[in-house]
LUMFI-517594 format. One line per field, with one value per residue: residue in three letters; x, z, y of N, C-alpha, C in turn. Coordinates in steps of 0.05 Angstrom, whole numbers, plus 5000, padded with zeros to 4 digits. Last residue first. Layout:
<kedos>
rest c(Ala | ...)
n_c1 c(X | ...)
n_c3 c(Z | ...)
n_c2 c(Y | ...)
ca_c1 c(X | ...)
ca_c3 c(Z | ...)
ca_c2 c(Y | ...)
c_c1 c(X | ...)
c_c3 c(Z | ...)
c_c2 c(Y | ...)
</kedos>
This chain:
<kedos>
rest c(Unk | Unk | Unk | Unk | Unk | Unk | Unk | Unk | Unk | Unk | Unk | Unk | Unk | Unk | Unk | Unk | Unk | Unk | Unk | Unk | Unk | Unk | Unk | Unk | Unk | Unk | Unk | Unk | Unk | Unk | Unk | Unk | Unk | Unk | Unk | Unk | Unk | Unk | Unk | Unk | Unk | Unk | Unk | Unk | Unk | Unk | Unk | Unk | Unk | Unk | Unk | Unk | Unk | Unk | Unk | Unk | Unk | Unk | Unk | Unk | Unk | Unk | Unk | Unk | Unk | Unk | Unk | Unk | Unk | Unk | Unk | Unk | Unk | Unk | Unk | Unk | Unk | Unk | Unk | Unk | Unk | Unk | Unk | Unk | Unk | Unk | Unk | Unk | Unk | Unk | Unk | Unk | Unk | Unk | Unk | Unk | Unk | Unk | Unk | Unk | Unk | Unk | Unk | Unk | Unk | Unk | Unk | Unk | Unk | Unk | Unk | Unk | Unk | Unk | Unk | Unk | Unk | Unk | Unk | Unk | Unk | Unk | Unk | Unk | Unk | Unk | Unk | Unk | Unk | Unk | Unk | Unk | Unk | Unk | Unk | Unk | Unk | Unk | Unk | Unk | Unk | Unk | Unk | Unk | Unk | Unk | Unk | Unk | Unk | Unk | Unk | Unk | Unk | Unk | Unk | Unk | Unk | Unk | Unk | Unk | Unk | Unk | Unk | Unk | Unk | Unk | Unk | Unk | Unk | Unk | Unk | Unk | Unk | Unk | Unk | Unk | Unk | Unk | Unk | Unk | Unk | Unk | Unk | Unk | Unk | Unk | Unk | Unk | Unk | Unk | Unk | Unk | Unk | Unk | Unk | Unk | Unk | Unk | Unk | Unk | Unk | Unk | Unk)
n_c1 c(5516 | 5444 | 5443 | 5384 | 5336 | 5296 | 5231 | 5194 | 5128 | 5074 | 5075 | 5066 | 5117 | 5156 | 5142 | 5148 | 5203 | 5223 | 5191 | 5194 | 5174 | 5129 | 5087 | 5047 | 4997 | 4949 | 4886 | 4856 | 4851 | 4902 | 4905 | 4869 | 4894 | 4943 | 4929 | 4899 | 4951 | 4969 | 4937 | 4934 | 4987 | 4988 | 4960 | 4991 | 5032 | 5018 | 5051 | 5086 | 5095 | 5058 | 5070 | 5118 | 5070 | 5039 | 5000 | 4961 | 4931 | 4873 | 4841 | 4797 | 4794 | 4773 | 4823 | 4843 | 4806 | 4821 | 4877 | 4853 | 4822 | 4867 | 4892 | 4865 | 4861 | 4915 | 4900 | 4839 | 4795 | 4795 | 4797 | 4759 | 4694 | 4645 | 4619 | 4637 | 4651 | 4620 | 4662 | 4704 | 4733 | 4747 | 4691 | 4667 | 4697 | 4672 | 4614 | 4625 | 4641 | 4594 | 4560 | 4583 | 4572 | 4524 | 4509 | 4568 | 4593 | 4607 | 4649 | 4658 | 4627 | 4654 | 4696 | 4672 | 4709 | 4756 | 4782 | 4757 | 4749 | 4771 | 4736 | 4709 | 4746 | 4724 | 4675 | 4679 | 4694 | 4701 | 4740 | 4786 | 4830 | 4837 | 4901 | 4954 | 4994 | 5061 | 5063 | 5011 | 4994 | 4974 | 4951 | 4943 | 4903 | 4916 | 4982 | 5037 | 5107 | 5162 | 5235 | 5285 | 5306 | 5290 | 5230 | 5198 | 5147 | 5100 | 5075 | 5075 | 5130 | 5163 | 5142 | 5165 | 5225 | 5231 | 5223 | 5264 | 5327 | 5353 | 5355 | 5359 | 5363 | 5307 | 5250 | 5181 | 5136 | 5077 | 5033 | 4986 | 4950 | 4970 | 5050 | 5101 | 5172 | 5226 | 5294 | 5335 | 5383 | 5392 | 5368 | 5404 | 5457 | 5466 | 5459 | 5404 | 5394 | 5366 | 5346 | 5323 | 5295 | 5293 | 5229 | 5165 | 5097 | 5044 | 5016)
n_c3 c(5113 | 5148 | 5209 | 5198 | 5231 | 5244 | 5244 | 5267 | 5266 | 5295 | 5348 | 5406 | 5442 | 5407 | 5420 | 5468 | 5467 | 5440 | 5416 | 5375 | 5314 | 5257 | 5227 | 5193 | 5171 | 5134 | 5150 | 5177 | 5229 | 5252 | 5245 | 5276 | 5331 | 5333 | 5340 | 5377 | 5420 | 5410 | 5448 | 5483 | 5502 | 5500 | 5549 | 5586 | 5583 | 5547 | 5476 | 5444 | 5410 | 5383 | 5328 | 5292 | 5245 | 5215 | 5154 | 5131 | 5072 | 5053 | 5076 | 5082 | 5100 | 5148 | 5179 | 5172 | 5226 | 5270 | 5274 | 5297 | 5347 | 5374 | 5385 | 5420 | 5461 | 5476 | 5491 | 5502 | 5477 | 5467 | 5402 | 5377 | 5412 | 5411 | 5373 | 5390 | 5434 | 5426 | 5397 | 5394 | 5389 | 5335 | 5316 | 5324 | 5280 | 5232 | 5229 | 5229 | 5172 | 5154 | 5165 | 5136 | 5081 | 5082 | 5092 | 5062 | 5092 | 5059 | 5029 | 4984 | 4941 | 4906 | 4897 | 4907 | 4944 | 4958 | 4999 | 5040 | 5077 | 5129 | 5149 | 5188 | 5224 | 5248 | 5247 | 5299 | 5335 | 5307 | 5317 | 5335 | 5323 | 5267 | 5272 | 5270 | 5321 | 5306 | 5280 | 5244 | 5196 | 5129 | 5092 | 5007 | 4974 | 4939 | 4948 | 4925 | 4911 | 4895 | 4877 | 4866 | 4883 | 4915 | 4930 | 4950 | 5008 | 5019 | 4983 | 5021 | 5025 | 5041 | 5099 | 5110 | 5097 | 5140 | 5192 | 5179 | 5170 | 5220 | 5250 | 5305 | 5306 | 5305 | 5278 | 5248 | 5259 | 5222 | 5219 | 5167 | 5142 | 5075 | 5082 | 5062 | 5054 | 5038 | 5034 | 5017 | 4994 | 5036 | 5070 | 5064 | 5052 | 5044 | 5003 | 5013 | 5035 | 5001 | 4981 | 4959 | 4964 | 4937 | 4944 | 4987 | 4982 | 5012 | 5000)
n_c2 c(5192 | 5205 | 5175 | 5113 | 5084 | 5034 | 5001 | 4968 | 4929 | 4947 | 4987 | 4982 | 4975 | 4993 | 5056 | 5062 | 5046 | 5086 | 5156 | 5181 | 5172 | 5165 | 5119 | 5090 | 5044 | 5033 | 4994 | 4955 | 4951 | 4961 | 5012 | 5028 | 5003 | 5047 | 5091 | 5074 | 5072 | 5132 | 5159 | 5136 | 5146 | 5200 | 5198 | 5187 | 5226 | 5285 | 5296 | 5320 | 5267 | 5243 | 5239 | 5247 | 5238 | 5192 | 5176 | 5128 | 5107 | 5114 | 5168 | 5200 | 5250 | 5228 | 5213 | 5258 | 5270 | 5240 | 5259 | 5310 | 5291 | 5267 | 5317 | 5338 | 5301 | 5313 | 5370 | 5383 | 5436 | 5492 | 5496 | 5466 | 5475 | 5424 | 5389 | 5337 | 5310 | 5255 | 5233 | 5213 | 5160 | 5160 | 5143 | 5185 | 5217 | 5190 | 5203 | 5258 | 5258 | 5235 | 5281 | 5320 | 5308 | 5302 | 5362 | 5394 | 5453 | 5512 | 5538 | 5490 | 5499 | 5512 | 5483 | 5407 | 5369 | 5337 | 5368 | 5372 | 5338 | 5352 | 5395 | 5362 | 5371 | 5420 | 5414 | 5381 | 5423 | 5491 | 5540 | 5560 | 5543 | 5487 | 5449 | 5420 | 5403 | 5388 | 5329 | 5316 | 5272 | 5264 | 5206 | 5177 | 5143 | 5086 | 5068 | 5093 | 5106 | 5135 | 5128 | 5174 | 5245 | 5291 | 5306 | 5357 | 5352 | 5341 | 5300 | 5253 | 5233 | 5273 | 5272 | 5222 | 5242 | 5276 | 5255 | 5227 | 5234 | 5240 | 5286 | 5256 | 5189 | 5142 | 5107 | 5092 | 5038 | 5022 | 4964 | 4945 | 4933 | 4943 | 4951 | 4987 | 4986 | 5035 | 5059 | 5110 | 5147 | 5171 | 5237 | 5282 | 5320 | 5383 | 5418 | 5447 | 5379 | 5317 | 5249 | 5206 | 5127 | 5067 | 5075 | 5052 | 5037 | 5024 | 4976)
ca_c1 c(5539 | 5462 | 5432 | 5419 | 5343 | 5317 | 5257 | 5212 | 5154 | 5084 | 5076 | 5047 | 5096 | 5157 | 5138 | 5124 | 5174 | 5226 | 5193 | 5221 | 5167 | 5152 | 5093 | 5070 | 4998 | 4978 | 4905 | 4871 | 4830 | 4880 | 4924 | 4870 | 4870 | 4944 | 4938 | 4882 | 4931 | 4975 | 4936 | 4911 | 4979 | 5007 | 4942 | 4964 | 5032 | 5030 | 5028 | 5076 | 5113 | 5049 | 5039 | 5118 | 5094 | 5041 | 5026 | 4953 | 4962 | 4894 | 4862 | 4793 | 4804 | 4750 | 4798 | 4858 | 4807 | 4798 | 4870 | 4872 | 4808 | 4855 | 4910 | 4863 | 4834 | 4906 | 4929 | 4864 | 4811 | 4775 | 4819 | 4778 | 4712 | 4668 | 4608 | 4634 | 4657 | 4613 | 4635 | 4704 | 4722 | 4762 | 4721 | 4661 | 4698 | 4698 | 4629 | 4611 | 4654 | 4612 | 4553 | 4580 | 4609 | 4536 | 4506 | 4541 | 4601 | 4582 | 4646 | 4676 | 4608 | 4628 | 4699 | 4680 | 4689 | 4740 | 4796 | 4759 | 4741 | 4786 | 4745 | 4699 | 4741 | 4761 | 4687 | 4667 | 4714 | 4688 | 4722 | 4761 | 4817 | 4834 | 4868 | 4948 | 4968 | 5042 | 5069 | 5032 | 4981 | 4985 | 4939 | 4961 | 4918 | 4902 | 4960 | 5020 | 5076 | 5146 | 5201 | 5274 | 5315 | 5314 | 5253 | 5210 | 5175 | 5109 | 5080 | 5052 | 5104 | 5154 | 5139 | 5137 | 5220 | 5233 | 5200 | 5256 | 5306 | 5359 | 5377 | 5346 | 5371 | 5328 | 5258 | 5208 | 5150 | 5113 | 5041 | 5016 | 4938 | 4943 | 5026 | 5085 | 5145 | 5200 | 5269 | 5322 | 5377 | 5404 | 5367 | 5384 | 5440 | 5472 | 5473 | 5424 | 5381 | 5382 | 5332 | 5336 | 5296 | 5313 | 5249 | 5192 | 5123 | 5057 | 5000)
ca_c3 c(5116 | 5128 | 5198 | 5216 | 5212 | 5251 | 5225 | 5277 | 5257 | 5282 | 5331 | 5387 | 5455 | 5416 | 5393 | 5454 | 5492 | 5437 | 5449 | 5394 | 5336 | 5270 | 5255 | 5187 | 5187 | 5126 | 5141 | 5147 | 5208 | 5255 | 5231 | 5247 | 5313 | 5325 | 5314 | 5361 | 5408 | 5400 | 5407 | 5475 | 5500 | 5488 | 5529 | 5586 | 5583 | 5567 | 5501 | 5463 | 5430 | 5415 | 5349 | 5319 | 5250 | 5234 | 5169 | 5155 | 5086 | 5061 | 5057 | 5067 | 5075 | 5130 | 5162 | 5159 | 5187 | 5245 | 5263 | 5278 | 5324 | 5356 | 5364 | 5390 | 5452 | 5463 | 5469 | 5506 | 5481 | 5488 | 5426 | 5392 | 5393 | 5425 | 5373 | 5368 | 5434 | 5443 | 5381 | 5414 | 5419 | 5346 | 5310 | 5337 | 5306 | 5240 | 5247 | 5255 | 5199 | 5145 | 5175 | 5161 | 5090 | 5079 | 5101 | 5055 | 5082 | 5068 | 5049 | 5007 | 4958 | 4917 | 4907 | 4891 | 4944 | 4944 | 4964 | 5018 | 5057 | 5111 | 5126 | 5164 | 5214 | 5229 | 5223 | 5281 | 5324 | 5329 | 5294 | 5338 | 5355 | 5271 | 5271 | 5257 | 5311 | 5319 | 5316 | 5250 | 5232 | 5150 | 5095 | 5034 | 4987 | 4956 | 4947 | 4946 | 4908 | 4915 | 4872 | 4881 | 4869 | 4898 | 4931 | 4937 | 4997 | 5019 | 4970 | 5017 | 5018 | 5012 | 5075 | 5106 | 5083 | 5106 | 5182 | 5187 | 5154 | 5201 | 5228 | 5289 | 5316 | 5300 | 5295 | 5250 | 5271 | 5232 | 5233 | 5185 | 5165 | 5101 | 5075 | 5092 | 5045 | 5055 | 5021 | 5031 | 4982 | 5016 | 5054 | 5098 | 5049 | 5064 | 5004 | 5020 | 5035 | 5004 | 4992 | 4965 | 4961 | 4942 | 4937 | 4980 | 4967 | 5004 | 5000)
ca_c2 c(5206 | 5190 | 5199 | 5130 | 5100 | 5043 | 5008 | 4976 | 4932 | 4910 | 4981 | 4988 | 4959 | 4964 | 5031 | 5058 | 5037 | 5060 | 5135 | 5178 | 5165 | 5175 | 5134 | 5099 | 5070 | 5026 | 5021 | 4955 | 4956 | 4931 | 4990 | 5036 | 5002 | 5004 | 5092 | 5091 | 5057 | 5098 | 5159 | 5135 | 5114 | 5193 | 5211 | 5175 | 5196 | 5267 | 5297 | 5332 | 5278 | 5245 | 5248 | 5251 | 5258 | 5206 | 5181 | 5148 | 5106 | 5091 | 5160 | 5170 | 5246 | 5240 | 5191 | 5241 | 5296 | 5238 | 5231 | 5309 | 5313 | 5249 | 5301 | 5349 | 5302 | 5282 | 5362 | 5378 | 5410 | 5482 | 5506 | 5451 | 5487 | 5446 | 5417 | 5352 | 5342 | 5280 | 5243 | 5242 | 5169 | 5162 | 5132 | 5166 | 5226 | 5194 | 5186 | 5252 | 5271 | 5229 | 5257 | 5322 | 5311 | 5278 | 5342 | 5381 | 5430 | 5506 | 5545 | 5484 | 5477 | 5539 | 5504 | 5433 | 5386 | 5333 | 5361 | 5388 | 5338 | 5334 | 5397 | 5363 | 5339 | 5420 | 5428 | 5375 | 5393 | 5457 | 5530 | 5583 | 5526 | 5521 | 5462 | 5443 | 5394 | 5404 | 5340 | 5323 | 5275 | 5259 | 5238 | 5186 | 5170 | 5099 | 5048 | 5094 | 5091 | 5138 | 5131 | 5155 | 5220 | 5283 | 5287 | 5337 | 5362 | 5370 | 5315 | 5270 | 5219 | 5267 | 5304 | 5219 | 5215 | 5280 | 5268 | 5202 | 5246 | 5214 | 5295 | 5274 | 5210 | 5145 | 5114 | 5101 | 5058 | 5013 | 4993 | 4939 | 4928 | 4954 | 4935 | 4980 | 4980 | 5027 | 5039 | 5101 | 5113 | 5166 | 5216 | 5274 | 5291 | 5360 | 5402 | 5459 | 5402 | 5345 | 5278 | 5208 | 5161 | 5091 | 5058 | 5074 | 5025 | 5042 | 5000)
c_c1 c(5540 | 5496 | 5466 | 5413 | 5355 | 5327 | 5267 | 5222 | 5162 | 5114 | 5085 | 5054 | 5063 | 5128 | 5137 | 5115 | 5156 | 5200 | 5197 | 5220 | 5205 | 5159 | 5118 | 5077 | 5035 | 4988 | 4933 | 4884 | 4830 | 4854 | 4910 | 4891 | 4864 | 4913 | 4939 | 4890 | 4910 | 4954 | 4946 | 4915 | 4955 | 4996 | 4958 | 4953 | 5012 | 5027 | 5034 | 5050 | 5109 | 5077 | 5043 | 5089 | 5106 | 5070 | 5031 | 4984 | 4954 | 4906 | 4868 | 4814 | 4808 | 4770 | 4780 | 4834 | 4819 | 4797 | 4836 | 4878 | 4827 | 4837 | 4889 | 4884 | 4843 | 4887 | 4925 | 4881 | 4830 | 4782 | 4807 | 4801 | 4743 | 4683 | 4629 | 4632 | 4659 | 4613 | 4614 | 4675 | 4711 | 4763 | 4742 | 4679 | 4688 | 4710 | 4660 | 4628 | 4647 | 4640 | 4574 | 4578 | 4595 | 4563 | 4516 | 4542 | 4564 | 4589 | 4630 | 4666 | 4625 | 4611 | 4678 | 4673 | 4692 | 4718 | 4781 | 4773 | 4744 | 4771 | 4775 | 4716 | 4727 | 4756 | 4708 | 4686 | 4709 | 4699 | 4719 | 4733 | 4790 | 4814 | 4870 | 4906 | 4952 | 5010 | 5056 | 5034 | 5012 | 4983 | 4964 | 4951 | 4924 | 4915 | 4923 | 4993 | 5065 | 5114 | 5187 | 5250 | 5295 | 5319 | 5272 | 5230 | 5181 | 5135 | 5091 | 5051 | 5077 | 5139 | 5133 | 5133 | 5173 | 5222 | 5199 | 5232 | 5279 | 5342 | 5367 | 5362 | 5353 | 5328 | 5293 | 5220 | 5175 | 5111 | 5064 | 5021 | 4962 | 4950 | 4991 | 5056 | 5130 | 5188 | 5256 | 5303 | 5348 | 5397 | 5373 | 5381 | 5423 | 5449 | 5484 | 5460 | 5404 | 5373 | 5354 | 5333 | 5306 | 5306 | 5273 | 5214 | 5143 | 5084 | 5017)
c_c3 c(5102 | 5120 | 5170 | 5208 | 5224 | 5231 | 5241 | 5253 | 5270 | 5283 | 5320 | 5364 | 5430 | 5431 | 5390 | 5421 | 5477 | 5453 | 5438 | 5419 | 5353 | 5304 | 5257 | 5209 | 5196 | 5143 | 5146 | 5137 | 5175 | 5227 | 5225 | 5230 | 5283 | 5312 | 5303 | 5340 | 5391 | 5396 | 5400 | 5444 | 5482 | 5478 | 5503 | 5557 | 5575 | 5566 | 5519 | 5483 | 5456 | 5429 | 5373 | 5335 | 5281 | 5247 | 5191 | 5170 | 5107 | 5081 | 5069 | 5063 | 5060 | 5105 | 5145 | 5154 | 5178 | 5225 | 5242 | 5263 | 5293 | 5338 | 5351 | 5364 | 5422 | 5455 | 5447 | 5489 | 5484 | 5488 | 5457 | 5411 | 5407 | 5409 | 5384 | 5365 | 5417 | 5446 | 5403 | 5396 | 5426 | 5378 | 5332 | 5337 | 5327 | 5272 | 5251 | 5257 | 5228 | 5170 | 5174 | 5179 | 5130 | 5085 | 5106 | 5080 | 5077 | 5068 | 5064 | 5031 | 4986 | 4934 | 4923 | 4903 | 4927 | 4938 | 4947 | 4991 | 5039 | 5085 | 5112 | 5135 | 5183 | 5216 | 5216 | 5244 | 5296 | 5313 | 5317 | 5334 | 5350 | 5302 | 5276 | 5259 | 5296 | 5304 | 5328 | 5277 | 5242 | 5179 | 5118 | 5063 | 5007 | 4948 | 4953 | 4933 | 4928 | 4903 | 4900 | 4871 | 4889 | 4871 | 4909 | 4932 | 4971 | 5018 | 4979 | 5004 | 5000 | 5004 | 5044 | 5096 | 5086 | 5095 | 5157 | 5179 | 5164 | 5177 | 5218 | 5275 | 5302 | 5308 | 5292 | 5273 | 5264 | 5243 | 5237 | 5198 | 5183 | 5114 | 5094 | 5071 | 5067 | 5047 | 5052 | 5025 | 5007 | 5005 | 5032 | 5084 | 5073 | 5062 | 5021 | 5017 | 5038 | 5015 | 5006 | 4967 | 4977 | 4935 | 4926 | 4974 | 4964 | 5007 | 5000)
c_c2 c(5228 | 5209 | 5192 | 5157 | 5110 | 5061 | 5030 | 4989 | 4957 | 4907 | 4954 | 4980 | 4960 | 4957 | 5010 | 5041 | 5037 | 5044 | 5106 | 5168 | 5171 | 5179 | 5137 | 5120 | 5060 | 5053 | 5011 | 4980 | 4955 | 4926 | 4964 | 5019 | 5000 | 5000 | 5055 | 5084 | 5065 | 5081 | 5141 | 5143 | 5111 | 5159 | 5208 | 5180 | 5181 | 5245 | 5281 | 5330 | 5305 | 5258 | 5258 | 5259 | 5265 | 5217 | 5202 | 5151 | 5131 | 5085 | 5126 | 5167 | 5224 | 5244 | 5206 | 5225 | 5274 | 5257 | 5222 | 5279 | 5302 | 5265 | 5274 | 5340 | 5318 | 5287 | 5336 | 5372 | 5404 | 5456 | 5503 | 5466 | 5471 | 5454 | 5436 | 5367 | 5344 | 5300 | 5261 | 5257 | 5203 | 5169 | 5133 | 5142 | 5205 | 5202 | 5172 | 5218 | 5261 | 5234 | 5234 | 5296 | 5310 | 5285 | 5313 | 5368 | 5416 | 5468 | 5528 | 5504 | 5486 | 5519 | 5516 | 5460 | 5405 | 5341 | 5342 | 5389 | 5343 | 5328 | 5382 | 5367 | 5342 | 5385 | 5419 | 5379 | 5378 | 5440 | 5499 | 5554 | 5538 | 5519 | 5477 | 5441 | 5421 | 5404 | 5362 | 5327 | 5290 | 5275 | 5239 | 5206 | 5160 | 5131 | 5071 | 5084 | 5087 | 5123 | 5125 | 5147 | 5193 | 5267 | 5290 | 5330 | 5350 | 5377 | 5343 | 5298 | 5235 | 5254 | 5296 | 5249 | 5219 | 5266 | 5278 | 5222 | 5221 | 5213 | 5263 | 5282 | 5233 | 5174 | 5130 | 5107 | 5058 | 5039 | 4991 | 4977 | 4929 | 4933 | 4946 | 4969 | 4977 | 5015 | 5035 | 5089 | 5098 | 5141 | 5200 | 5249 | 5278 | 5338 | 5385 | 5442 | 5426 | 5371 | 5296 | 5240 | 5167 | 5118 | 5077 | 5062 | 5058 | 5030 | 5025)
</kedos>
């Protein structure tokens, strides 16, 4: 479901990535791991088109969506909305102020997905860190994608709430998504994810 084969990625002329291969299959969860500088958040950018690569190919089964460290919603706007507008790349323009019903319902139960079909309505700057990182897992499901890559989730949340996006993120694995986690807790990975990969920082 998603196939990386030697890519390779620069910046300024220092090689973050050299030749780097991935395959992750639906229902598998890996976790990257390694120093900083090992292009471990390069490698999922290019996935999803916010960098480009050098050199290499990139296949993906599906779309792609991804779950960054810092959790980009808008706090003014409800949980709902920001869920909703994982939609929008499939909505034509003069539809995107006003989401349809079916994007709504659609949202809703994305959010029951992810335990927080209650604070639909709260505005998410009124949620906790964990409560707006899973907000941020369901937009990815309302973009239907496949492959669900996560960008250091939980480095800013505490323990408890760190466990609860994991697991969230094994689930969605369980389910058949092809979920891809950057990660700097070993613990956690070993105790969530299928596989492991290790990544140096390249010479």
């Amino acid at each position: 479901m998603l196939a990386i084969r030697g890519l390779r990625k620069a910046f300024g002329g220092r090689t973050v990535l050299d030749g780097f291969d991935l395959s992750v299959e639906g229902g598998e969860f890996v976790a990257l791991l390694g120093p900083n500088g090992s292009g471990k958040s390069t490698a999922l950018r290019c996935v999803v088109g916010l960098e480009t690569p050098d050199g290499g190919e990139i296949e993906v089964g599906g779309s792609a969506a991804m779950v960054f460290q810092k959790i980009h919603l808008v706090g003014r706007r409800s949980a709902l909305d920001n869920v909703c507008s994982g939609a929008l790349g499939r909505l034509p323009l003069r539809r995107s102020l006003f989401f349809p019903q079916a994007v709504r319902e659609e949202a809703m139960a994305c959010l029951e997905r992810v335990g927080l079909a209650d604070r639909a309505l709260d505005r998410c700057a009124r949620l906790s860190g964990g409560q707006q990182q899973r907000v941020a897992i369901a937009r990815a499901l309302c973009q239907r994608a496949n492959v669900i890559l996560a960008d250091e989730p939980v480095s800013a949340l505490d323990p408890r709430s760190a466990v609860q996006v994991m697991e969230l993120l094994e689930t969605l694995a369980r389910e058949g998504k092809a979920v891809v986690a950057v990660l700097h807790q070993p613990e956690l990975a070993r105790t969530h994810a299928r596989r492991i990969v290790e990544m140096g920082v390249a010479a």
